[in-house]
C-alpha angles and dihedrals in degrees: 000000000000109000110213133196102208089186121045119147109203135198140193126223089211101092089168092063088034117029110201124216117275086230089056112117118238119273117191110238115272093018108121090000108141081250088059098047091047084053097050093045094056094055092048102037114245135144121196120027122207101218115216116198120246111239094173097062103028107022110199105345110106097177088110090050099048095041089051091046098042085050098047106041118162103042094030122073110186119214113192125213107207131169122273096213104047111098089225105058099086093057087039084059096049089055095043093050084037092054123005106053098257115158098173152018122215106219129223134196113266123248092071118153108259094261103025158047114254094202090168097071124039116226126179135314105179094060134127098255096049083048091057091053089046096053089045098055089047092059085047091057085237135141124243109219103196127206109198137132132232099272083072100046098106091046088058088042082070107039090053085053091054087046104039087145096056123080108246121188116196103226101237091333096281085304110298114202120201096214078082105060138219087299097057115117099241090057093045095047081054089057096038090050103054077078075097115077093205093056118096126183126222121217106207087123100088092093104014087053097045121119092178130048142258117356085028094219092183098069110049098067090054102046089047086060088053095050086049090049096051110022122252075254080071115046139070131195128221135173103216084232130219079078084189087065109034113020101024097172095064132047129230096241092050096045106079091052097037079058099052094047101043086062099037089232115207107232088255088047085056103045077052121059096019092045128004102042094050093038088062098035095054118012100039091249100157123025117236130043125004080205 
């Protein structure tokens, strides 16, 4: 089994080649560096690692994240984050996916300011902008990874009608919490979304969701509920790596079996979620439909 991070952030250390944003938080040296993850994968055991570019830290400059993903192929997959409203992304897209190893975009809603992510109001999903990239990514043959909250669930209800053909993930499943339940409306709008074949959910949110501590008894219920709803087919798991970052309470190396064994996976379960699906998602691993 090839065991696959769908969800890996990743920093250099090297601010002069790649400025970072002055809004960008403190990260101590060394801490989510290539060197560190290929440390940290050893010592869990995995094997492939999906990187997510970091819009916090770079905005929209993805010249870290294509450089790192050009330069680690095979076991790096690169997913871009570009903005929805400027003319040249789509063409930018085509020559990322065309040469730097990039499999996939994670798409924003549009009304962004013109270098960086605005996570505090919530625009528009279904625009034309965010269409065009869409499109774009269908003809590559590409997944769309989208990072939205609830308030923009119904807008991605119908772009996923008006793309039925393209692989959409859903980033940590709007952001479910587990303080709300199985009957919070974020978790129920997730549900209610895997209707949609296309649509894939990504389970970074055992630990991140969390509102207890280890073992973090709130979340795997919740994200169980999630796997039956879509199918193990149609989930991936990621750790949101650097974990002393993002997920302090747990380490990398224990992540990938904590996870197994919080929600008691089948082996199947297991081949598929932390392997085949991302496998085939991101690396090309199975000809056909990504569906």
């Amino acid at each position: 089994m090839q065991v696959t991070d769908a969800h890996a952030h990743i920093f250099s250390d090297d601010q002069q080649r790649y400025p970072v944003l002055a809004s960008a938080g403190a990260r101590p040296p060394g801490i989510g560096t290539v060197p560190h993850l290929q440390q940290q994968m050893a010592a869990a055991g995995v094997h492939r690692v999906v990187a997510i570019h970091t819009s916090l830290t770079y905005g929209f400059d993805n010249r870290f994240l294509i450089d790192s993903a050009r330069a680690n192929a095979p076991w790096m997959a690169g997913v871009c984050t570009l903005h929805p409203e400027d003319p040249k992304s789509p063409d930018l897209l085509r020559t990322l996916v065309r040469d730097c190893n990039v499999r996939g975009m994670r798409s924003v809603p549009a009304g962004q300011p013109e270098r960086h992510l605005d996570y505090t109001v919530e625009k528009h999903l279904n625009h034309p902008g965010v269409d065009a990239l869409w499109n774009t990514a269908e003809d590559l043959g590409i997944v769309i990874n989208v990072l939205i909250k609830l308030a923009l669930a119904d807008e991605l209800e119908i772009m996923l009608q008006k793309h039925p053909n393209l692989p959409v993930v859903l980033d940590h499943c709007m952001f479910v919490h587990g303080d709300d339940g199985m009957q919070g409306e974020t978790m129920q709008k997730t549900l209610h979304l895997a209707r949609y074949p296309n649509l894939h959910a990504k389970l970074t949110w055992l630990v991140a969701g969390s509102g207890q501590p280890h073992p973090f008894p709130d979340t795997p219920p919740l994200l169980r509920a999630v796997i039956d709803a879509y199918g193990p087919e149609r989930c991936v798991w990621g750790s949101d790596f650097p974990c002393e970052q993002y997920t302090p309470k747990v380490s990398y190396t224990q992540y990938p079996a904590l996870f197994r064994e919080c929600l008691d996976l089948s082996d199947a379960e297991s081949e598929a979620i932390l392997s085949t699906t991302p496998g085939r998602l991101y690396f090309g691993d199975a000809a056909g439909s990504t569906i």
